[in-house]
C-alpha positions as CSV (number, residue, x, y, z in Angstrom):
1,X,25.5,13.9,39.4
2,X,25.6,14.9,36.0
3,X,24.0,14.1,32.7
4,X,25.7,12.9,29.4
5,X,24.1,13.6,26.2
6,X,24.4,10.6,23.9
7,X,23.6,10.1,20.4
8,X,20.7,7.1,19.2
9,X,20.9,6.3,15.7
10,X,17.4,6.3,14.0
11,X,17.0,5.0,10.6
12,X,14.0,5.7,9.5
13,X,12.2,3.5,6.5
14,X,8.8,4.8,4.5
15,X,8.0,2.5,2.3
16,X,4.5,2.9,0.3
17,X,2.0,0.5,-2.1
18,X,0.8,2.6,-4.9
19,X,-2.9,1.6,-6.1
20,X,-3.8,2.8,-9.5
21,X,-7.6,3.1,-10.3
22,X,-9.6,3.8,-13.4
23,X,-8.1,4.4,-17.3
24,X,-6.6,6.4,-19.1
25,X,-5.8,6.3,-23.4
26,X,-3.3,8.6,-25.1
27,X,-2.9,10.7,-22.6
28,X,-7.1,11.1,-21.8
29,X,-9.2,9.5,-19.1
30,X,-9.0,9.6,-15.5
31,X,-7.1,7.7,-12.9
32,X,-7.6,7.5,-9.2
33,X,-3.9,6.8,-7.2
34,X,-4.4,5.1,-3.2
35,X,-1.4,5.3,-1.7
36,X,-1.1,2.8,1.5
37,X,2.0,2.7,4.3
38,X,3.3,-0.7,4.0
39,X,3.3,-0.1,7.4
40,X,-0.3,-0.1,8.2
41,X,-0.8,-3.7,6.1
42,X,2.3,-5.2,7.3
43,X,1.9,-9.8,7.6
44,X,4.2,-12.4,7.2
45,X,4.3,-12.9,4.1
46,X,3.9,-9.6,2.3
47,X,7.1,-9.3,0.9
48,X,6.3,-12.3,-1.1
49,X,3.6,-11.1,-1.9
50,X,4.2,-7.9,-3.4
51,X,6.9,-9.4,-5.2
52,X,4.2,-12.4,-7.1
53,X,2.5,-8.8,-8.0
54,X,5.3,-6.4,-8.9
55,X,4.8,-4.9,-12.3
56,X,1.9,-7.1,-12.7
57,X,-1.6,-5.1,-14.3
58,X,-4.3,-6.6,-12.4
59,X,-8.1,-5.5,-12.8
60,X,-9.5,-6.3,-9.5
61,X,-8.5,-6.7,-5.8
62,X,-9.3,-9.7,-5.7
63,X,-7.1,-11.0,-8.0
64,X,-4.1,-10.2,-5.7
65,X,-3.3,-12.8,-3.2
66,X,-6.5,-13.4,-0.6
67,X,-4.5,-11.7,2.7
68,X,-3.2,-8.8,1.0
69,X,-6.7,-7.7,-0.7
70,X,-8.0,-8.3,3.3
71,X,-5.3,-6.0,3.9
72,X,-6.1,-3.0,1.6
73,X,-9.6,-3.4,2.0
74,X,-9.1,-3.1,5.6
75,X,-7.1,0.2,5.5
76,X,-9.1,1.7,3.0
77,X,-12.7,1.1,5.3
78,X,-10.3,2.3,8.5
79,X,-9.3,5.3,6.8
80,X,-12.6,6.1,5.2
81,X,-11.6,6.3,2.2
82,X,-14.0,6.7,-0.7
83,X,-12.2,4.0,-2.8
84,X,-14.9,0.9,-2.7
85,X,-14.7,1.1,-6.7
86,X,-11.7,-1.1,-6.1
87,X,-13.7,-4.1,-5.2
């Protein structure tokens, strides 16, 4: 008997949603960044989502669509994360 080393192809994909809280003018003020594994918030119907969003300045959570904000919410209160300005 004898063993066979063998070779398993792993491609690995990291992709990340950038929240970006608070202001800043001319270079002054202060921003808060969340970043969130698309991983952990993963649905159905993200992709489209993110993509009805993309580029988009929005000034609350809840004016993203309903089962993403559920989402982010949820990762930020499972990570205990001090971020609850975002609501």
């Amino acid at each position: 008997m004898s063993l066979k080393p063998f070779m398993l192809p792993l491609k690995v994909v990291f992709l990340l949603l950038t929240i970006t809280v608070g202001a800043e003018f001319f270079g002054t003020g202060a921003q808060h960044i969340i970043t969130i594994p698309i991983q952990e918030i993963s649905y159905p119907e993200l992709k489209k989502d993110l993509e009805n969003i993309m580029g988009k300045s929005m000034l609350k959570l809840e004016t993203i669509p309903l089962k993403l904000a559920q989402k982010v919410k949820g990762y930020i209160i499972r990570n205990k994360t001090d971020d609850f300005s975002l609501y």
